[in-house]
VOVONU-499285 format. One record per residue (C-alpha): residue number from 1; x, y, z. Coordinates in nm, 2 decimals. Layout:
<pts>
+-----+--------+--------+--------+
! seq !   east !  north !     up !
+-----+--------+--------+--------+
! NUM !      X !      Y !      Z !
...
+-----+--------+--------+--------+
</pts>
This chain:
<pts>
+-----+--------+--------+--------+
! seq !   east !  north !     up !
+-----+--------+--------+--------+
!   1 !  -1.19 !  -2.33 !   0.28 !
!   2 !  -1.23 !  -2.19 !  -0.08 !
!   3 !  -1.21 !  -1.81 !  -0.09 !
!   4 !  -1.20 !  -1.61 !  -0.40 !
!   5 !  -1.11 !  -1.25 !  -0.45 !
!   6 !  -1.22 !  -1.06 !  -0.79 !
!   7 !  -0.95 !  -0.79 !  -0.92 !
!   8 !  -0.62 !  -0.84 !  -0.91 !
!   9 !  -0.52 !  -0.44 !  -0.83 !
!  10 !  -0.42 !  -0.32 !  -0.55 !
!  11 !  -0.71 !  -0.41 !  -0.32 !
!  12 !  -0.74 !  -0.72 !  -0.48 !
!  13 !  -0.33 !  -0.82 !  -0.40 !
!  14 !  -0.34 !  -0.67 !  -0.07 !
!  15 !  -0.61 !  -0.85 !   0.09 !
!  16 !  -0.41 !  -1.17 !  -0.09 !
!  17 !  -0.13 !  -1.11 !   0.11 !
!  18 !  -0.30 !  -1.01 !   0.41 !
!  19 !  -0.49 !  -1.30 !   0.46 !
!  20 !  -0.20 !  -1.52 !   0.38 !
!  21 !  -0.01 !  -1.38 !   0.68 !
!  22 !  -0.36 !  -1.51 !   0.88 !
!  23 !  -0.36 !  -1.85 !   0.73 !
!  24 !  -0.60 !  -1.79 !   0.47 !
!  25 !  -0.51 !  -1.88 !   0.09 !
!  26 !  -0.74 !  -1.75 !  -0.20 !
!  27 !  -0.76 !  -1.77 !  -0.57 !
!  28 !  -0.80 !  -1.45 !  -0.72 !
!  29 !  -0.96 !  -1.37 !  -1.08 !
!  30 !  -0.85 !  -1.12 !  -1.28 !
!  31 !  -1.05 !  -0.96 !  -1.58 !
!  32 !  -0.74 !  -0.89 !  -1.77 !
!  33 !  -0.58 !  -1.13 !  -2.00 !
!  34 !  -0.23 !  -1.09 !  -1.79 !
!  35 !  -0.13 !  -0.87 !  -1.50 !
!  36 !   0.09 !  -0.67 !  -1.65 !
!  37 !   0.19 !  -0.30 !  -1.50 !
!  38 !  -0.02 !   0.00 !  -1.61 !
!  39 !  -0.07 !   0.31 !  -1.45 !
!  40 !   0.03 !   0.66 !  -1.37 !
!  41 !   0.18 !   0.76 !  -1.04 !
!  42 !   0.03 !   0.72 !  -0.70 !
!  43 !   0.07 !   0.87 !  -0.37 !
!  44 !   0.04 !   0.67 !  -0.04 !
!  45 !  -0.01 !   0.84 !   0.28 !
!  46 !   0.13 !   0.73 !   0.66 !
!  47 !  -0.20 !   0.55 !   0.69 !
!  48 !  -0.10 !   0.31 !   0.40 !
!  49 !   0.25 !   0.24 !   0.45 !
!  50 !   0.21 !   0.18 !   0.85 !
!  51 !  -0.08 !  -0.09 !   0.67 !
!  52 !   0.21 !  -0.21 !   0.51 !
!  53 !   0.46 !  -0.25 !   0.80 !
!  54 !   0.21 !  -0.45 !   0.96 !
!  55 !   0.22 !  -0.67 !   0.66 !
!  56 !   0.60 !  -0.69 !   0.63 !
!  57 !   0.63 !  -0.55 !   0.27 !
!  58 !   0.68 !  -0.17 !   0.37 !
!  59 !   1.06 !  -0.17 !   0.29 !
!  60 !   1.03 !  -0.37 !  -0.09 !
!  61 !   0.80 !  -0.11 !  -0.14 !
!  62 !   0.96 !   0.20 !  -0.01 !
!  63 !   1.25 !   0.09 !  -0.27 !
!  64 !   1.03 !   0.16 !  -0.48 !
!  65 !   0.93 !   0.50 !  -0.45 !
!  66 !   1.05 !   0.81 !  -0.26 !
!  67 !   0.97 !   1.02 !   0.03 !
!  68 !   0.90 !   1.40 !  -0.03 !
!  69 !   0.96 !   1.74 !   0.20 !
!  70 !   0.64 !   1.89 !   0.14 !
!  71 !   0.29 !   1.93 !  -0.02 !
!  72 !   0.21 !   2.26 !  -0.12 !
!  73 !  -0.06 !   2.44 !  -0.30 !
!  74 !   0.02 !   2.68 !  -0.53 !
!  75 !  -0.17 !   2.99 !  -0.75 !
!  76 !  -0.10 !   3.01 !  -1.08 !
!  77 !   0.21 !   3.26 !  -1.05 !
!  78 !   0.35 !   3.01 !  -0.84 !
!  79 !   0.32 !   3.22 !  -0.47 !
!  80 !   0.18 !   2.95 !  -0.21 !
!  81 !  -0.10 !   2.91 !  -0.07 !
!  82 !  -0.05 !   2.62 !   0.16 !
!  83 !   0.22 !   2.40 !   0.29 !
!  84 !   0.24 !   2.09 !   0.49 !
!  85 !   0.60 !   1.98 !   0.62 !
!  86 !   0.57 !   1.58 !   0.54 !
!  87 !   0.91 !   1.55 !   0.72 !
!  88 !   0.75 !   1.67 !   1.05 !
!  89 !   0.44 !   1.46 !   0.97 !
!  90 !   0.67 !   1.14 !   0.87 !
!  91 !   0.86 !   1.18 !   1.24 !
!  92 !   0.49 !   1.12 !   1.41 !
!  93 !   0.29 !   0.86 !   1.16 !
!  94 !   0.55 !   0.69 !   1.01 !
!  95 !   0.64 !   0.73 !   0.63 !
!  96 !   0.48 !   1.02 !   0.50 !
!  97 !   0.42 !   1.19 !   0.14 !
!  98 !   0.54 !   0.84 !  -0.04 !
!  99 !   0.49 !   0.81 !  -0.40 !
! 100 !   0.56 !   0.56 !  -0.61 !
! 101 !   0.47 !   0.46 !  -1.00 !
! 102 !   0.13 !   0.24 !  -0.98 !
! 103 !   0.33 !  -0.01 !  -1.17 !
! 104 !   0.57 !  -0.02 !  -0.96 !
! 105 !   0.39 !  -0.07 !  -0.67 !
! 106 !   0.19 !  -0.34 !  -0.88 !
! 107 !   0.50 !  -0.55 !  -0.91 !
! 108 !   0.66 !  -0.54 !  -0.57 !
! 109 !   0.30 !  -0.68 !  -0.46 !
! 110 !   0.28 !  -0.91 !  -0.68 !
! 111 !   0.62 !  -1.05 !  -0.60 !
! 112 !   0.44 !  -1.14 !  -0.27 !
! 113 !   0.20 !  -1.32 !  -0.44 !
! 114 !   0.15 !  -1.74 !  -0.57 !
! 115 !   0.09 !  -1.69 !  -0.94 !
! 116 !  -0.02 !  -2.03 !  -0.92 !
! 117 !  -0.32 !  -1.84 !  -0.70 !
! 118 !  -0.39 !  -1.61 !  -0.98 !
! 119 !  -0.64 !  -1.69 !  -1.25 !
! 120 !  -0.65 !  -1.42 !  -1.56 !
! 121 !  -0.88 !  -1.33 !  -1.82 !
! 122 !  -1.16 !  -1.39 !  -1.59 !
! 123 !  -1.40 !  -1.12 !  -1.59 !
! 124 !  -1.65 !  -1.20 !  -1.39 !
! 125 !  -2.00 !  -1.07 !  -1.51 !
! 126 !  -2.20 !  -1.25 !  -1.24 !
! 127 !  -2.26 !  -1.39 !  -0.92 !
! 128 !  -2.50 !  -1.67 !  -0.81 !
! 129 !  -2.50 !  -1.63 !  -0.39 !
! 130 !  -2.67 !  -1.95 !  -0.21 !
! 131 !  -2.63 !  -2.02 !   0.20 !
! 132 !  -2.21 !  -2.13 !   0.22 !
! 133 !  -2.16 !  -2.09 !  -0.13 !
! 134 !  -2.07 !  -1.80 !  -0.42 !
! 135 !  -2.10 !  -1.95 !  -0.82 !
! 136 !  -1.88 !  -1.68 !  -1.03 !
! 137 !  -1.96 !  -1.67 !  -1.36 !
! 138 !  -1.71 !  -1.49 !  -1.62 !
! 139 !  -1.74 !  -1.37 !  -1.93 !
! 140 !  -1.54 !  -1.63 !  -2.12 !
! 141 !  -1.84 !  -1.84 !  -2.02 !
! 142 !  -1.71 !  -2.02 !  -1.74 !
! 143 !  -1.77 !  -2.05 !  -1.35 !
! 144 !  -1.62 !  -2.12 !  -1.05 !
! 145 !  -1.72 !  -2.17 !  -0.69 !
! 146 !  -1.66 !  -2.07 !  -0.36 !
! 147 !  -1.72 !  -2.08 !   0.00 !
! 148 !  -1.63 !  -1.71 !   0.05 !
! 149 !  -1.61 !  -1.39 !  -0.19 !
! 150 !  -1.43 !  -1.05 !  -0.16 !
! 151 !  -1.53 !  -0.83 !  -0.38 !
! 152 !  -1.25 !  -0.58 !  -0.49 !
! 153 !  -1.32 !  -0.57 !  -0.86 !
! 154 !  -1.28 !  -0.15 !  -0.86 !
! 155 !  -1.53 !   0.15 !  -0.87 !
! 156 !  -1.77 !  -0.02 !  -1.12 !
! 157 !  -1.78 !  -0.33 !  -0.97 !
! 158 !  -2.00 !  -0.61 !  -1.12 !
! 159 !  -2.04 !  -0.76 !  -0.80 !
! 160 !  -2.17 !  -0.47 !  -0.59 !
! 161 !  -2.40 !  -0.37 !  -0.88 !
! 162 !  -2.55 !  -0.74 !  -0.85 !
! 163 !  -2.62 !  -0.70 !  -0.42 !
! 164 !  -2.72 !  -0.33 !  -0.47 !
! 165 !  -2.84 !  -0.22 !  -0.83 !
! 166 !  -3.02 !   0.06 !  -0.74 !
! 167 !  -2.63 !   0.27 !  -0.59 !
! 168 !  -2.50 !   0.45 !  -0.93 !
! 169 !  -2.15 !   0.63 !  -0.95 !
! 170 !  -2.20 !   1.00 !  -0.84 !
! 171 !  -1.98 !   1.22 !  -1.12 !
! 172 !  -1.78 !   1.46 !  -0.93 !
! 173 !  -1.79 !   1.79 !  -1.20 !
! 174 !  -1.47 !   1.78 !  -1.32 !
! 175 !  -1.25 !   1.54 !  -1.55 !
! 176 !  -0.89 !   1.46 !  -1.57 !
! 177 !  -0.57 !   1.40 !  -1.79 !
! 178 !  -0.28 !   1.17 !  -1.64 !
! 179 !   0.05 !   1.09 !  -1.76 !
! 180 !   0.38 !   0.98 !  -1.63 !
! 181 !   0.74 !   1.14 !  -1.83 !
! 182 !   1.08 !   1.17 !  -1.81 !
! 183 !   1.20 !   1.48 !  -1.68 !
! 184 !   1.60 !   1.45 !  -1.62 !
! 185 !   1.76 !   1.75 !  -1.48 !
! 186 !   1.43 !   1.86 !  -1.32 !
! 187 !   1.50 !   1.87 !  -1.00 !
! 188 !   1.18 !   1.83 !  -0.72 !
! 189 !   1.15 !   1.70 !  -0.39 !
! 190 !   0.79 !   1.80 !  -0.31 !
! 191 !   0.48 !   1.69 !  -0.44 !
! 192 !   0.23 !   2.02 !  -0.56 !
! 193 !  -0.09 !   2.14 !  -0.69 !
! 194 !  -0.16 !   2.43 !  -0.84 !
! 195 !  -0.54 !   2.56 !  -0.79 !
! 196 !  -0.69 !   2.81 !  -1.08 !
! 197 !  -1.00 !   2.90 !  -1.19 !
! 198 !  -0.93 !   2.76 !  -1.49 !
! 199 !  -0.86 !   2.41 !  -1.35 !
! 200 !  -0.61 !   2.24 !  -1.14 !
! 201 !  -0.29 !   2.10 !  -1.16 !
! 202 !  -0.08 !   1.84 !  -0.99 !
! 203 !   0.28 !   1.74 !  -0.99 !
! 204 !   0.44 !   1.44 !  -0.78 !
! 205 !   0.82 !   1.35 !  -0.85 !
! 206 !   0.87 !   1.00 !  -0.86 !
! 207 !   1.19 !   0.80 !  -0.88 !
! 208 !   1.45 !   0.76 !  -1.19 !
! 209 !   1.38 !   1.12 !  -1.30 !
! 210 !   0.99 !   1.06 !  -1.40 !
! 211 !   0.73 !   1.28 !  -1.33 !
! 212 !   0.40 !   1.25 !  -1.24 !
! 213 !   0.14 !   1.50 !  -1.33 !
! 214 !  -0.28 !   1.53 !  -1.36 !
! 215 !  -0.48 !   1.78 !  -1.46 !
! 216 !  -0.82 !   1.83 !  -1.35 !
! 217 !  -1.08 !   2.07 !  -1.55 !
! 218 !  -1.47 !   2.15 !  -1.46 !
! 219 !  -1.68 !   1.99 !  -1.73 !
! 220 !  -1.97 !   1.76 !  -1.82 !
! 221 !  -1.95 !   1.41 !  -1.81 !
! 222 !  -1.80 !   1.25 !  -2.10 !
! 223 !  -1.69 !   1.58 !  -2.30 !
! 224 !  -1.67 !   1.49 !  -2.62 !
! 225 !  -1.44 !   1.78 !  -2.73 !
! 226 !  -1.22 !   1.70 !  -2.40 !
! 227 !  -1.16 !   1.34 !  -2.52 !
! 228 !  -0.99 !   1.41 !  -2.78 !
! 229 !  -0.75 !   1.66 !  -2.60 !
! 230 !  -0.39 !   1.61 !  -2.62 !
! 231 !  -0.11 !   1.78 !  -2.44 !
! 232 !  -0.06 !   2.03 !  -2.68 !
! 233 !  -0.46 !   2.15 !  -2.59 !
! 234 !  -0.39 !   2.10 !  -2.24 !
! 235 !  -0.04 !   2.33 !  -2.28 !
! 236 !  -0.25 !   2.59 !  -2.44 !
! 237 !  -0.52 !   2.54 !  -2.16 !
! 238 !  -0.24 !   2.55 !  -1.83 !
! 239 !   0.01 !   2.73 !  -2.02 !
! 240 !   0.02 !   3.05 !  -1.80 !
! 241 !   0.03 !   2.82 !  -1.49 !
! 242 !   0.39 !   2.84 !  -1.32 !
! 243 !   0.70 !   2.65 !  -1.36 !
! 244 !   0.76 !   2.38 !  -1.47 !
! 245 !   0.43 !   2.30 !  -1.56 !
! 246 !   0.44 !   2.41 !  -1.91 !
! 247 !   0.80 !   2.17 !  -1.96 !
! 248 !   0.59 !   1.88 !  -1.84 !
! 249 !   0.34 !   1.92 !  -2.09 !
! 250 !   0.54 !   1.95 !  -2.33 !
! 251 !   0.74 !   1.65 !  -2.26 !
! 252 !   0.45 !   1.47 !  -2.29 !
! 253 !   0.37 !   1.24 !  -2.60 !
! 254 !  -0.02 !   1.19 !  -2.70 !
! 255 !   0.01 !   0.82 !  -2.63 !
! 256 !   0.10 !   0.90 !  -2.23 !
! 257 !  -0.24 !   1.07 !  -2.18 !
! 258 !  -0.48 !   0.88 !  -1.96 !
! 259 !  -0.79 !   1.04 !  -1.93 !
! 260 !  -1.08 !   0.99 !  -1.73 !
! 261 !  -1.40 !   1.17 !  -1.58 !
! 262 !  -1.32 !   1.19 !  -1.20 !
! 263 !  -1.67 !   0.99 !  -1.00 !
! 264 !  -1.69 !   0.88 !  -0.66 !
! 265 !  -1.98 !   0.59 !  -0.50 !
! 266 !  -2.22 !   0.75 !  -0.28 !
! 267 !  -2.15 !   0.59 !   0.06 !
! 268 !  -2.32 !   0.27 !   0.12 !
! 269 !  -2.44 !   0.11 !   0.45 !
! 270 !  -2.34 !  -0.20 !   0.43 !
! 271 !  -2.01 !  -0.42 !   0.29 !
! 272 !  -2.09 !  -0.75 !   0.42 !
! 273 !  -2.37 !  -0.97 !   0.27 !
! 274 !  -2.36 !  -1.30 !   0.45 !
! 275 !  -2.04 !  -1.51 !   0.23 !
! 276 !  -1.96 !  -1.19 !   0.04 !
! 277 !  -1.75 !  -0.90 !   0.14 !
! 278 !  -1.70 !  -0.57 !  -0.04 !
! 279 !  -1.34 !  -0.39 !  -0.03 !
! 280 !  -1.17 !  -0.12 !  -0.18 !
! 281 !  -1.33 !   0.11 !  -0.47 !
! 282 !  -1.59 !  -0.15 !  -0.47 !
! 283 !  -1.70 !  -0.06 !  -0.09 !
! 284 !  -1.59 !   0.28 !  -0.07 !
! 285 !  -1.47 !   0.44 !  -0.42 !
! 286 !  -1.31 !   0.81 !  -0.34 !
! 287 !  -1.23 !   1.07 !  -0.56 !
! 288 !  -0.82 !   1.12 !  -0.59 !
! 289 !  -0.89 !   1.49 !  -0.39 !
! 290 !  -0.69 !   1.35 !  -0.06 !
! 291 !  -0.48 !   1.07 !  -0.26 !
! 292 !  -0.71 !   0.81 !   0.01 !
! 293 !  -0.82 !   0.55 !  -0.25 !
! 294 !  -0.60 !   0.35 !  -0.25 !
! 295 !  -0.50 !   0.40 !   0.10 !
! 296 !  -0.81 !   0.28 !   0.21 !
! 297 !  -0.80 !  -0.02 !   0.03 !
! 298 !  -0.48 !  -0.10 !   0.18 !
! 299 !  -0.61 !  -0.06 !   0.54 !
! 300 !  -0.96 !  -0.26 !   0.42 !
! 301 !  -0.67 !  -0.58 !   0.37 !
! 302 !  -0.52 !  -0.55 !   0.68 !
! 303 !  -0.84 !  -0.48 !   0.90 !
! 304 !  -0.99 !  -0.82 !   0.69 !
! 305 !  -0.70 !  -0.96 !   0.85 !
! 306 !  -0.74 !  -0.92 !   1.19 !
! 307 !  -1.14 !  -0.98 !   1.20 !
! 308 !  -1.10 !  -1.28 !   1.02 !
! 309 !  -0.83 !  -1.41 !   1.29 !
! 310 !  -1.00 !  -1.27 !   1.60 !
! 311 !  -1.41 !  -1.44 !   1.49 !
! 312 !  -1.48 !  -1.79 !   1.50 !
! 313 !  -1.72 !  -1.76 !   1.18 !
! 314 !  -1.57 !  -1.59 !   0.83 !
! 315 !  -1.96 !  -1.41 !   0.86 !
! 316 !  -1.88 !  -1.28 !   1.17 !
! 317 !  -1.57 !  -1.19 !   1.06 !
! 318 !  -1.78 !  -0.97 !   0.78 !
! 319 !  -2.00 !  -0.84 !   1.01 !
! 320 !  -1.71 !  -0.71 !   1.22 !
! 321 !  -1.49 !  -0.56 !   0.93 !
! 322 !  -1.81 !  -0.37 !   0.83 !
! 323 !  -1.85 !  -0.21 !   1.21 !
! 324 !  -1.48 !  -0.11 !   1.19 !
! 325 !  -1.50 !   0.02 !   0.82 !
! 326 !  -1.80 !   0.20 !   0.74 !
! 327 !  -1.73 !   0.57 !   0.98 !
! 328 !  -1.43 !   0.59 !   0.86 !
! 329 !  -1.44 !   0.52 !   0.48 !
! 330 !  -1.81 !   0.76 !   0.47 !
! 331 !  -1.57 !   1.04 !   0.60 !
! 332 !  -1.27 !   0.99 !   0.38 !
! 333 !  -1.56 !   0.95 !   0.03 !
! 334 !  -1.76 !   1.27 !   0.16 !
! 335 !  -1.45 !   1.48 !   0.29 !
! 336 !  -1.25 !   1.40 !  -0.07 !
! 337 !  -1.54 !   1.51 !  -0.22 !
! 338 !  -1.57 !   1.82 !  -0.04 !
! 339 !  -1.19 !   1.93 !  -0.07 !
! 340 !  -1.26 !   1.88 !  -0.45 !
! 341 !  -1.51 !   2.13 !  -0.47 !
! 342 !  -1.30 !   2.36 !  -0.28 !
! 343 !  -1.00 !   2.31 !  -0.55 !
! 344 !  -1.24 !   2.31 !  -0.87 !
! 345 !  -1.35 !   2.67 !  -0.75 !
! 346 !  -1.39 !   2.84 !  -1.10 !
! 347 !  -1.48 !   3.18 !  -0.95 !
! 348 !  -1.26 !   3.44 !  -0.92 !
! 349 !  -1.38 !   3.61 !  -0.58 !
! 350 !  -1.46 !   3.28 !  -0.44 !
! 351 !  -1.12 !   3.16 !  -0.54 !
! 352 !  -0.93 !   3.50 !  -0.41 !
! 353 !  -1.16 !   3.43 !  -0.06 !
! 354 !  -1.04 !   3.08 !  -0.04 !
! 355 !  -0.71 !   3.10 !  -0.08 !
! 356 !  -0.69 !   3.41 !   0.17 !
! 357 !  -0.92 !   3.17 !   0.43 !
! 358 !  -0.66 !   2.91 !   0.39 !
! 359 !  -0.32 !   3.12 !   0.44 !
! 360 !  -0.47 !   3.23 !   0.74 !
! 361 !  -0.48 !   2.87 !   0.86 !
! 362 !  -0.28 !   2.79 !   1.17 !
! 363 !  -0.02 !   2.47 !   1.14 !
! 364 !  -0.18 !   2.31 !   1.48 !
! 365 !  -0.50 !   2.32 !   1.25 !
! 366 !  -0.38 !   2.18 !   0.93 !
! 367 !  -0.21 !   1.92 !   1.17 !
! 368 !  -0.51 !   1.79 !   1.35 !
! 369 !  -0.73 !   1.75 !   1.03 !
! 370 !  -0.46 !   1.53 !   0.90 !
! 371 !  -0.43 !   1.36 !   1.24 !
! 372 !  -0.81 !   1.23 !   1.14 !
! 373 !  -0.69 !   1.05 !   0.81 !
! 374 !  -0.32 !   0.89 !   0.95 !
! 375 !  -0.42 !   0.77 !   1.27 !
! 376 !  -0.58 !   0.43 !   1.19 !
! 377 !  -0.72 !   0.17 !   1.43 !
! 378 !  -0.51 !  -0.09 !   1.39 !
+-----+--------+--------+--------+
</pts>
């Protein structure tokens, strides 16, 4: 059986390994010309990392990364709005609140990996789909064939704008600035966000003294004048936000800025078309709002998994990941979105009314809506 995987990310790798651990080997393509680590930092919830027991890898990863006390939303003057004990929520779903530098995490699963199964600089452009058989066709001008094809080439996914061409990316009113810096002495050991009218804020301590931060402002798409922002125009922007917000800015060097309009994928109905399977940002592209993207896509591999050894056919198998997938990852896309335009509140009354609204929340509340996202079917 000849089964190829497009994207070598973290969707891509996972499902690798996965379906290794159910007897399955595949060849997967990657557009870059090597798989080298990139990335800011990444948070992965209990959903994720209990994905990750069940794949034996949970421990290389969580030496990795680092488990914080707490996620807590903050105002600007620093009082808090919010607070959820990961500590509490790490005793009843397994490691909670773990974060980790994307390259990092890139490189421990890619130490789980063949690179004799890896094939770079092959961005596929194409896809030719005949009964039993997937033709990839990459931009270097070559092909390659297939019996079977998972699809977890990211949010703008060639191969899901080839099976449904009429789904664009829905932008989600806001864009962001990401970088990762070296912060030694700054002590932290929860991850925060701080939610103004003037735009948001994130902070997530990682290990070896680096510290991840994003901002997130309400724009157009593709601001011209924000694309050229650096962090001294984002200091001057979130300067009057709390400490140490205004240190990590100015830690930062221009060449650390990633920047990127945030855009999610309207749900779709269907991730399995007959040989082909969608995963990940291809399927079910989230915006960052409840740190689920990638989560998902770790719980797509391992759900793959278990279909594919339960069904006597690989379409079955399909069909079956689909059932089990598409409730679930619809809620995560539309409730991200959602929580996002609850954060990106630029009003002040509607802003002073939220954050009221939300102090007044009980814990046993807060708890069960979290309940919904950590408790997985596996």
């Amino acid at each position: 059986m000849n089964v190829a995987i497009t994207g070598g990310g973290i969707a891509g790798l996972t499902t690798a390994i996965a379906l290794r651990k159910a007897g399955v080997s595949c060849t997967i393509y990657e557009a870059a010309p090597d798989i080298r680590p990139v990335g800011a930092g990444i948070a992965l919830a209990a959903n994720a990392m209990q994905a990750f027991a069940r794949l034996g890898i949970q421990d290389a990863i969580m030496r990795k990364g680092r488990l914080l006390n707490a996620f807590t939303i903050k105002e600007p003057s620093g009082r808090v709005v919010t607070k959820t004990d990961s500590v509490a929520m790490s005793q009843r779903f397994g490691a909670d609140n773990f974060t980790i530098h994307r390259a990092d995490l890139h490189q421990t699963l890619l130490s789980f990996i063949d690179p004799a199964c890896i094939r770079t600089n092959k961005r596929c452009l194409d896809i030719t789909q005949t009964p039993g058989r997937v033709t990839l066709h990459f931009s270097d001008g070559t092909s390659a064939e297939a019996d079977y094809l998972l699809a977890c080439d990211g949010i703008r996914s060639p191969v899901r704008q080839k099976l449904l061409p009429d789904r664009p990316l829905r932008y989600a009113g806001y864009t962001c600035w990401r970088a990762v810096v070296d912060m030694p002495g700054l002590t932290l050991t929860e991850a925060t966000e701080t939610w103004g009218t003037e735009g948001r804020f994130g902070v997530v301590p990682l290990t070896n003294n680096q510290v991840y931060w994003f901002a997130c402002i309400n724009t157009t798409p593709q601001n011209e004048a924000y694309k050229r922002y650096t962090p001294d125009d984002l200091l001057w922007h979130f300067g009057s936000f709390h400490d140490p917000i205004p240190a990590l800015l100015e830690q930062t060097r221009p060449d650390q800025l990633i920047w990127s309009d945030i855009n999610d994928l309207t749900p779709i109905d269907r991730y399995a078309f007959g040989n082909i399977l969608l995963l990940g940002d291809a399927a079910h592209a989230t915006t960052p709002n409840m740190g689920q993207g990638a989560c998902q896509a770790i719980e797509d591999a391992v759900v793959l998994a278990q279909e594919w050894y339960k069904h006597l056919t690989v379409e079955a198998a399909f069909q079956a990941f689909e059932k089990r997938r598409l409730s679930r990852t619809h809620a995560i896309v539309n409730r991200s979105r959602q929580v996002g335009k609850i954060a990106q509140l630029s009003s002040p009354m509607l802003a002073a009314i939220r954050n009221f609204v939300f102090r007044q929340i009980p814990a046993s509340v807060s708890t069960k809506q979290l309940e919904s996202v950590l408790t997985v079917d596996f």
